[in-house]
N, CA, C and O atoms as CSV, one atom per row, in Angstrom:
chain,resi,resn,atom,element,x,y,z
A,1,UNK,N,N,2.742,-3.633,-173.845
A,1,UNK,CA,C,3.228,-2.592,-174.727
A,1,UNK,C,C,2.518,-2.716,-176.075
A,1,UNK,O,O,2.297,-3.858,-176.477
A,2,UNK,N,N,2.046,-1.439,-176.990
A,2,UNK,CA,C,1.341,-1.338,-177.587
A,2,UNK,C,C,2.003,-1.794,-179.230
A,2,UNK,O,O,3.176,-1.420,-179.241
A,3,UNK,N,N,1.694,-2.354,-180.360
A,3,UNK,CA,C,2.372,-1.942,-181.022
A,3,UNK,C,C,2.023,-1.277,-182.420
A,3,UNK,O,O,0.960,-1.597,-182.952
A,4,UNK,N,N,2.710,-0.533,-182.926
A,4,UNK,CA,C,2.108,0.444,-183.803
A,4,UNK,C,C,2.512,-0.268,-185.071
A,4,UNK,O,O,3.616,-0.813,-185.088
A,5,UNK,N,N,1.491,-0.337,-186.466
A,5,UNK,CA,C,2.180,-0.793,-187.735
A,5,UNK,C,C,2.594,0.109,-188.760
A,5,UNK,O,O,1.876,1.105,-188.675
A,6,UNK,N,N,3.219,0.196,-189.465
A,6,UNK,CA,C,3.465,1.207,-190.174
A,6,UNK,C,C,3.176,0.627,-191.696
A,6,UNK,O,O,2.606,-0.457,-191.575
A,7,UNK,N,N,3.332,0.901,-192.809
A,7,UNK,CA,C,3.477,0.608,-194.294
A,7,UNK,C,C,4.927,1.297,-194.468
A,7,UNK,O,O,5.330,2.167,-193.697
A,8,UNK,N,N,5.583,0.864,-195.445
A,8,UNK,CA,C,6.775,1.228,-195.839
A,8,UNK,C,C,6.801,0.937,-197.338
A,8,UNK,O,O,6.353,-0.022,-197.968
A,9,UNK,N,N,7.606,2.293,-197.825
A,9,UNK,CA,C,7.392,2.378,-199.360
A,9,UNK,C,C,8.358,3.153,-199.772
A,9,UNK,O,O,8.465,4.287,-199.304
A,10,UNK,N,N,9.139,2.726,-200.622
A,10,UNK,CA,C,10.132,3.229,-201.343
A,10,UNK,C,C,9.721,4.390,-202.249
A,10,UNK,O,O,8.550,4.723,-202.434
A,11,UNK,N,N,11.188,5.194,-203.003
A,11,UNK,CA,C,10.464,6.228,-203.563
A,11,UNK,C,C,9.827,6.141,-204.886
A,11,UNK,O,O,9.362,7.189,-205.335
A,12,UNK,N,N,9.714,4.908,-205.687
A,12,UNK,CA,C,8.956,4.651,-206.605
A,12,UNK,C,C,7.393,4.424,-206.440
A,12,UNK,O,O,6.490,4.316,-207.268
A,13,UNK,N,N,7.428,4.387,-204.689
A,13,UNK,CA,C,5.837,3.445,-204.442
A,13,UNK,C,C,5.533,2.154,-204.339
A,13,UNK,O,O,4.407,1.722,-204.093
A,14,UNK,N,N,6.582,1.461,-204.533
A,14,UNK,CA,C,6.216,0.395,-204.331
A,14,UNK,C,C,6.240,0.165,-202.931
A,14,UNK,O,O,6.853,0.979,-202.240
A,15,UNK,N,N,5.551,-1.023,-202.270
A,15,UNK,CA,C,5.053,-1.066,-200.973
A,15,UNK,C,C,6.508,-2.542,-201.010
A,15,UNK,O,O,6.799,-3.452,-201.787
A,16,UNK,N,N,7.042,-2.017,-199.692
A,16,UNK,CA,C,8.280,-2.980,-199.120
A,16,UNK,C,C,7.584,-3.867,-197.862
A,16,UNK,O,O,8.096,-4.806,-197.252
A,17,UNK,N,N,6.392,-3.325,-197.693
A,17,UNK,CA,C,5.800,-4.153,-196.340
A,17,UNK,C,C,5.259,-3.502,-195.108
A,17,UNK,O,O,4.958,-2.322,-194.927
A,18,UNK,N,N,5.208,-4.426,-194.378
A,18,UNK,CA,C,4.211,-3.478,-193.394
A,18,UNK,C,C,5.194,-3.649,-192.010
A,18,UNK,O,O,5.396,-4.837,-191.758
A,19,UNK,N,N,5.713,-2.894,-191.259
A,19,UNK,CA,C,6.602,-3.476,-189.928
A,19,UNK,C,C,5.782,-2.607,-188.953
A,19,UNK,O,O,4.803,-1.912,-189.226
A,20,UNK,N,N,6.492,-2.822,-187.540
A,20,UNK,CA,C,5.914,-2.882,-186.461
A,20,UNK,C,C,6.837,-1.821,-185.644
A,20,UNK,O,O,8.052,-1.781,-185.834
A,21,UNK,N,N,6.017,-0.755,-184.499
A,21,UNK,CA,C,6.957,-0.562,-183.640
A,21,UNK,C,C,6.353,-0.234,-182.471
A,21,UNK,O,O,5.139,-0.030,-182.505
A,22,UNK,N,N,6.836,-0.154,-181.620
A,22,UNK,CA,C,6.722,0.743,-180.167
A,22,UNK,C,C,6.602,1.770,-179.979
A,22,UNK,O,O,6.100,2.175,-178.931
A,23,UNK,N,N,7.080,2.667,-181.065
A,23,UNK,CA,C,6.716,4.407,-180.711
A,23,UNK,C,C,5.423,4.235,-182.103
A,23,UNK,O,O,5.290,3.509,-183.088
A,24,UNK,N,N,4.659,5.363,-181.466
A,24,UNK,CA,C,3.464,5.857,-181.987
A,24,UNK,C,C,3.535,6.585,-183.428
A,24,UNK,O,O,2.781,6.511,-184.399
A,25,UNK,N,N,4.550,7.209,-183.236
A,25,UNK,CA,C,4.527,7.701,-184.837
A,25,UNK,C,C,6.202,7.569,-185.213
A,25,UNK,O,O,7.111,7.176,-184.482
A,26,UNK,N,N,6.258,8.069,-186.690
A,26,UNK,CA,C,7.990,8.118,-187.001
A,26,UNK,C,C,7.696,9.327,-187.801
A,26,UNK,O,O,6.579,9.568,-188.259
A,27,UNK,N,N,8.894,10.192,-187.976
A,27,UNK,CA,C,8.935,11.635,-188.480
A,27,UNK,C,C,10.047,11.263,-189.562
A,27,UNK,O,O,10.796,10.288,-189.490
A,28,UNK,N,N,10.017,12.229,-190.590
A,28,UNK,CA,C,11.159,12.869,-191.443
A,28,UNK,C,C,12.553,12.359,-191.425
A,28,UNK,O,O,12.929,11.966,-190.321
A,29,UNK,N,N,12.976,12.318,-191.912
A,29,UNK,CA,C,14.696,12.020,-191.555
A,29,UNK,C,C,15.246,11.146,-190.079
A,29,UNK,O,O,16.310,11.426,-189.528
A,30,UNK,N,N,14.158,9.895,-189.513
A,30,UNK,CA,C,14.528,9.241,-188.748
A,30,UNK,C,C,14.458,7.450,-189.759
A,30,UNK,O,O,13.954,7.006,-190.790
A,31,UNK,N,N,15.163,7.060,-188.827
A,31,UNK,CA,C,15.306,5.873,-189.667
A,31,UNK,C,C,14.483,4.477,-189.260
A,31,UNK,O,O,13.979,4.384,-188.140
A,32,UNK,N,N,14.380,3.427,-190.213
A,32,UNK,CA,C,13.387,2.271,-189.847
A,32,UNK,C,C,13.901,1.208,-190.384
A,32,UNK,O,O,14.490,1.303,-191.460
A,33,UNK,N,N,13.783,0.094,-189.785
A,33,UNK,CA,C,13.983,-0.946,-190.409
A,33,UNK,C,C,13.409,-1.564,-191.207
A,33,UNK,O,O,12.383,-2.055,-190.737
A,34,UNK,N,N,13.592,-1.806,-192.311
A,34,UNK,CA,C,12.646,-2.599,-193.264
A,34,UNK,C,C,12.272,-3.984,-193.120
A,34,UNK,O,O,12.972,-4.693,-192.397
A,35,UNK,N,N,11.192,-4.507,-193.749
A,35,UNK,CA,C,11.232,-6.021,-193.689
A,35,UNK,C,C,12.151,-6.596,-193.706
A,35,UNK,O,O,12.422,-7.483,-192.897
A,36,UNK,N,N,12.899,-6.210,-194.689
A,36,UNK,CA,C,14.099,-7.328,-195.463
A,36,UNK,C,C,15.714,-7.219,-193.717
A,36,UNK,O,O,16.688,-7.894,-193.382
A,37,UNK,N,N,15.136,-6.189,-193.307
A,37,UNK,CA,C,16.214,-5.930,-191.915
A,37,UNK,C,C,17.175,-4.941,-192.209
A,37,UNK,O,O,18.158,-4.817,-191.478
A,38,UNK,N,N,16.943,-3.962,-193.552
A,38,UNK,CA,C,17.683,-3.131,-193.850
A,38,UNK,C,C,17.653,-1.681,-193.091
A,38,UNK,O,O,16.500,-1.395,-192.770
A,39,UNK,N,N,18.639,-0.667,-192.711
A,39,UNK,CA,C,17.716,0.251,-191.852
A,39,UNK,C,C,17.887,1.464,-193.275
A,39,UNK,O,O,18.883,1.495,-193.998
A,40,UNK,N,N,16.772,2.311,-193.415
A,40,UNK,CA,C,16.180,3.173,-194.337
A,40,UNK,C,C,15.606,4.418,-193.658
A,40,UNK,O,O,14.785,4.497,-192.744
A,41,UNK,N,N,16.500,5.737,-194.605
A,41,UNK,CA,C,15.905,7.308,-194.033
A,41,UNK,C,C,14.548,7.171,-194.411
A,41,UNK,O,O,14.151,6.514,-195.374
A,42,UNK,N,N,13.616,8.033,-193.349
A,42,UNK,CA,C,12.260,7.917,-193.776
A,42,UNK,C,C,12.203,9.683,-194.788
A,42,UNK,O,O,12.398,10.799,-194.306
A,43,UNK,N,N,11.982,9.447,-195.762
A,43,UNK,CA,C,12.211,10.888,-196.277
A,43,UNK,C,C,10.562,11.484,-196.536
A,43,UNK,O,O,10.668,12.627,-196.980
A,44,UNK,N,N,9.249,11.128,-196.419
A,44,UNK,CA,C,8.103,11.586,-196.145
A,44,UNK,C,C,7.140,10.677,-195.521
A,44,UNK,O,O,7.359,9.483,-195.321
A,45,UNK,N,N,6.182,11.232,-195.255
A,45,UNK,CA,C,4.751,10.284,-194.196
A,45,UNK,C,C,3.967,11.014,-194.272
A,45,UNK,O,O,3.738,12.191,-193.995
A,46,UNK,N,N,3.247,9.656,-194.975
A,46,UNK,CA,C,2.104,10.066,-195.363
A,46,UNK,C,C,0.641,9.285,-194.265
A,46,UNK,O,O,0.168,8.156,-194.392
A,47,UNK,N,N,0.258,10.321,-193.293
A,47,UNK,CA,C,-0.646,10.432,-192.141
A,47,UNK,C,C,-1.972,10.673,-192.473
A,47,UNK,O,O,-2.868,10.323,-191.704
A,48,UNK,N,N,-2.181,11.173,-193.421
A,48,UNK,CA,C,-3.450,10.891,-193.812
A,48,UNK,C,C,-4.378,10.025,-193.896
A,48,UNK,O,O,-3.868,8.917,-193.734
A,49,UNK,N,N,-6.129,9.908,-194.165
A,49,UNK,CA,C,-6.539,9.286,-194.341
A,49,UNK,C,C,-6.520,7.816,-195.397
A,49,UNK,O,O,-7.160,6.774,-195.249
A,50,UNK,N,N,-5.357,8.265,-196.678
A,50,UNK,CA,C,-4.981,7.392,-197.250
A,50,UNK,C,C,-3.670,6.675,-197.071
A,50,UNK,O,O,-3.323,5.774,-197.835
A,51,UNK,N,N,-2.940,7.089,-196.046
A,51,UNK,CA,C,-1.709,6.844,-195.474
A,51,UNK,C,C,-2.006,5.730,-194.933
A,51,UNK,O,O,-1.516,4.662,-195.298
A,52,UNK,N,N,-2.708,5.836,-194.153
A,52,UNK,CA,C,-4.056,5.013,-192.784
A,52,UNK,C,C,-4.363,4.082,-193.273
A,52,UNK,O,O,-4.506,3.238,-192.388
A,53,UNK,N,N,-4.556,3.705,-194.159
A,53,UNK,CA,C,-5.363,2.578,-195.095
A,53,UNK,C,C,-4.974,1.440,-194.607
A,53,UNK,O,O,-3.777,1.210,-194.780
A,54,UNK,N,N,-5.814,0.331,-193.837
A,54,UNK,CA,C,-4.873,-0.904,-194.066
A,54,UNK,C,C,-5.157,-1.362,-192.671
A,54,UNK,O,O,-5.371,-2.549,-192.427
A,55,UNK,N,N,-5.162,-0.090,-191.417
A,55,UNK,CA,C,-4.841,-0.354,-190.390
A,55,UNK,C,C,-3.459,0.411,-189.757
A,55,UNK,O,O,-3.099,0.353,-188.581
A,56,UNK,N,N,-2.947,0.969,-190.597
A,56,UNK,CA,C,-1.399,1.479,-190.047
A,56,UNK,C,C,-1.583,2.514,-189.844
A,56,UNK,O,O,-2.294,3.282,-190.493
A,57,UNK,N,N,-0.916,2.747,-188.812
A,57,UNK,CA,C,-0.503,4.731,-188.294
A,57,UNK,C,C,-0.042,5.368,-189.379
A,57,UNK,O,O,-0.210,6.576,-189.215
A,58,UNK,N,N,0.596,5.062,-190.693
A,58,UNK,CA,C,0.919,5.991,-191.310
A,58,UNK,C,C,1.408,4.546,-192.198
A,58,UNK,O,O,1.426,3.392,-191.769
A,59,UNK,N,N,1.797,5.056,-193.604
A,59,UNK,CA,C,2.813,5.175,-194.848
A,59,UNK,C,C,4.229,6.153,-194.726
A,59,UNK,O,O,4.169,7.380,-194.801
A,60,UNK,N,N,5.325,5.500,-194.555
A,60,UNK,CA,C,6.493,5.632,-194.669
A,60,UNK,C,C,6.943,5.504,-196.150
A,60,UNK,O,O,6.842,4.499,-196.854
A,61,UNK,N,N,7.675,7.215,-196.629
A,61,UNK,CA,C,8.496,6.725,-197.808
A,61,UNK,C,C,9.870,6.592,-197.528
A,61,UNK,O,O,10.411,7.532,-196.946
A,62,UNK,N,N,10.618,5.483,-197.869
A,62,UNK,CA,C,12.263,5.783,-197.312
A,62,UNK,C,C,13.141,5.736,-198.551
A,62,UNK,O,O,12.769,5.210,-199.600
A,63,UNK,N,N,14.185,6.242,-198.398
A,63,UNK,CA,C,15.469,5.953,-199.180
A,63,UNK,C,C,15.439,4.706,-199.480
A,63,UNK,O,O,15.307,4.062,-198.439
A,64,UNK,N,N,15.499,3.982,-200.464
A,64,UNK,CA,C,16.030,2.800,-200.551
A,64,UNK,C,C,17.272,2.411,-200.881
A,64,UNK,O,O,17.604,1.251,-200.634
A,65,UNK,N,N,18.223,3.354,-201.526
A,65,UNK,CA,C,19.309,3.507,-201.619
A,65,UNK,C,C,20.601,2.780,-200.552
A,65,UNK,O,O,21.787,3.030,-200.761
């Protein structure tokens, strides 16, 4: 099984880390677990070429709230 990395980033920008999953992409208003093991709305994704950076399928912004 493959696994996909993501970046994760709060809504200030700051980068919370990089996690891992099994599905290929994550959308809008689904949720993720953070490093820290917290679970967080993903409220944009950023798929772009600068999203991408790093190695990851995407940049996740979530609620941190």
């Amino acid at each position: 099984m493959n696994a996909f990395r993501f970046r994760i980033i709060d809504t200030a920008g700051s980068e919370l880390g990089i996690v891992e999953s099994h599905v290929e992409s994550i959308g809008e208003d689904e949720t993720v677990r953070t490093p820290d093991g917290r679970m967080a709305r993903v409220i944009e994704v950023y798929d772009d070429e600068h999203g991408r950076e790093g190695g990851v399928q995407a940049t996740l912004v979530v609620d941190d709230e």
